[in-house]
Structures are given as C-alpha cells and as structure tokens.
C-alpha positions as CSV (number, residue, x, y, z in Angstrom):
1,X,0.0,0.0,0.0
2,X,1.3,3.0,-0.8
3,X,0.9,6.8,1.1
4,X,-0.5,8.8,-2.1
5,X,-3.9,7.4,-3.0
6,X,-5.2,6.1,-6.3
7,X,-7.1,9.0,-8.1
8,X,-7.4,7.3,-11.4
9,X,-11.2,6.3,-11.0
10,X,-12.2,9.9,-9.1
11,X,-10.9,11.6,-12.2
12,X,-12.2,9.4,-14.6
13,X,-15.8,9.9,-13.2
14,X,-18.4,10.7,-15.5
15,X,-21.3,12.9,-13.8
16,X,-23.6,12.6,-16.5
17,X,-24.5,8.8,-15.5
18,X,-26.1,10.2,-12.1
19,X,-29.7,10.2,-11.8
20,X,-31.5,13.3,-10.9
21,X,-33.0,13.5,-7.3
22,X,-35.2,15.9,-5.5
23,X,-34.2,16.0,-1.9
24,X,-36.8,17.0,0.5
25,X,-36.2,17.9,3.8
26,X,-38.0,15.6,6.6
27,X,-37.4,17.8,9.7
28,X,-37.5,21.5,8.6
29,X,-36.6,23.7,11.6
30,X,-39.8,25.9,12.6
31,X,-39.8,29.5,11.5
32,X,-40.1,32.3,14.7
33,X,-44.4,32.6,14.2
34,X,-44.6,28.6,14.8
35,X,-41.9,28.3,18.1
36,X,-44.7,31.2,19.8
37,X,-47.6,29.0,18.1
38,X,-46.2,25.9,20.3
39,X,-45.8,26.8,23.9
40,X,-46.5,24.0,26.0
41,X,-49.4,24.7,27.8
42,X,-49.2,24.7,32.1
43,X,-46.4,26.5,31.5
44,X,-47.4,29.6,31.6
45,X,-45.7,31.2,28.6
46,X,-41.9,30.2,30.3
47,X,-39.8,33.0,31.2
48,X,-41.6,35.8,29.4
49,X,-44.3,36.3,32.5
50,X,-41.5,35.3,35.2
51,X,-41.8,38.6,37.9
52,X,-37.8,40.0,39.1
53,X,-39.6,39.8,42.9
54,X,-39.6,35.9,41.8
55,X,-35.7,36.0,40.9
C-alpha cells in the first residue's frame, strides 16, 4: 500500500450517469411565528411572565 492514494477512477468519473434527485427535507426547523404557536401549555408562557420579585 502505498501513502498517495489512487485518483485514477475519481478523475475518470463521468457525472452525466447520475440520476437526478429531489431531496426534500424531513425535519424542517420551525420558523419564529410557529416556536410562539407551540408553547407548552401549564407552562405559563416560560420565562416571558416570570416577575424579578420571583428572581
């Protein structure tokens, strides 16, 4: 085995034999107007209506 690796196939690649795929994304991060759409509820909207007496 030799330290330089064998290239020969990477540059002989032809790209055109790919098939075309459409990726779609399973777990899309929520956008700001959904995260305030799903506050758990009991929870009493988290910090936001903590008091500084409370602190």
């Amino acid at each position: 085995m030799s330290d330089k690796p064998n290239l020969e196939e990477v540059t002989s690649f032809d790209k055109t034999k790919l098939k075309k795929t459409e990726t779609q994304e399973k777990n899309p991060l929520p956008s700001k107007e959904n995260e305030d759409d799903e506050e758990a509820p009991g929870f009493g909207g988290g910090a936001k209506n903590l008091s500084d007496t409370l602190l």
